[in-house]
C-alpha positions as CSV (number, residue, x, y, z in Angstrom):
1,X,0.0,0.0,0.0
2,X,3.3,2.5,0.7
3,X,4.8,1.8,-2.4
4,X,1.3,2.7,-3.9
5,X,1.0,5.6,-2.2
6,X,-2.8,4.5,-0.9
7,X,-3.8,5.6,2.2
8,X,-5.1,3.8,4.6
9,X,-7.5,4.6,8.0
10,X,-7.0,2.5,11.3
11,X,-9.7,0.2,10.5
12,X,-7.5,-1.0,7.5
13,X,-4.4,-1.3,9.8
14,X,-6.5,-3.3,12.3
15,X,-7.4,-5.7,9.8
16,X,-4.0,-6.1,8.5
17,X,-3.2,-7.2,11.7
18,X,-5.2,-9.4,12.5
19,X,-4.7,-11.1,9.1
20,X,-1.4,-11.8,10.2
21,X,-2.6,-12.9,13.5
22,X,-5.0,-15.5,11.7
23,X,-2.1,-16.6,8.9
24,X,0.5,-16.7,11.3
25,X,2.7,-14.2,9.9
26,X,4.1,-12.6,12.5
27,X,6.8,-11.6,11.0
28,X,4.7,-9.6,8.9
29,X,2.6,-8.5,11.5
30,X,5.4,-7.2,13.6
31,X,6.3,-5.4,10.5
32,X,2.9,-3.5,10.7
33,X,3.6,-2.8,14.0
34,X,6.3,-1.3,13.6
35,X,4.6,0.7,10.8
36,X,2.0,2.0,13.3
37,X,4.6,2.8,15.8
38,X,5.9,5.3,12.9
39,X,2.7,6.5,11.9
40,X,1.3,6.9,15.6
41,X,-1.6,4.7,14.9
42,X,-0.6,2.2,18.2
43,X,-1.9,5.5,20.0
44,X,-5.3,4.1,19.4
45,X,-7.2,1.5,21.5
46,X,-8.6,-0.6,18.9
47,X,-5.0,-0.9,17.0
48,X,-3.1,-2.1,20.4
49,X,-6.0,-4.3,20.9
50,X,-5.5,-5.6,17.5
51,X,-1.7,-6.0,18.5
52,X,-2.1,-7.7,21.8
53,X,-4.2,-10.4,20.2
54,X,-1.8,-11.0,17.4
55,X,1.6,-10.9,19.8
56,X,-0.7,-13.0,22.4
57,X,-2.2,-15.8,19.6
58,X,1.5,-16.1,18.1
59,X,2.7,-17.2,22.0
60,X,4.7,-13.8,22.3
61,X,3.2,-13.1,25.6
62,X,6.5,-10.7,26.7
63,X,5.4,-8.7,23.6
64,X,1.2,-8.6,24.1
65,X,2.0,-8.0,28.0
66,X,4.4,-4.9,27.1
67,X,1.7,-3.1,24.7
68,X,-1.0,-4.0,27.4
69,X,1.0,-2.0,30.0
70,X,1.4,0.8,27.7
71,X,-2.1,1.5,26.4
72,X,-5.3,2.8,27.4
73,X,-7.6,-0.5,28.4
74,X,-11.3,-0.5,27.3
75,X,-13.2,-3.5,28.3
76,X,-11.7,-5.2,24.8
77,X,-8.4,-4.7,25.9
78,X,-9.3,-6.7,28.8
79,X,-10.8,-9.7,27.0
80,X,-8.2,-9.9,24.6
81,X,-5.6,-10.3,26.9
């Protein structure tokens, strides 16, 4: 999508990840997080939610714990984890 140039909302970037999450690419998906880092998109609940179920599914617990403790927690934050 960069190379593109398309832009893209959150709700695209949530799916992406959670592609990966479903594929098992997490290399790809840590990719896209590191993408949102960049962009600022982890700032948003619903993309760290997205994360910590990716990071969590893919057994990196170390990884899904550390973006728990750094973002805001909805009641989805809490059932992902």
């Amino acid at each position: 999508m960069q190379h593109l140039e398309i832009e893209y909302n959150l709700n695209c970037l949530m799916s992406v990840i959670s592609s990966c999450s479903r594929l098992e690419a997490t290399l790809l998906g840590r990719s896209v997080h590191c993408h949102a880092i960049k962009s600022l998109a982890c700032e948003s609940v619903s993309v760290a939610n997205s994360l910590i179920d990716m990071y969590g599914k893919s057994g990196k617990l170390n990884s899904a714990r550390r973006i728990f403790s750094r973002t805001q927690k909805d009641t989805v934050t809490w059932n992902v984890l």
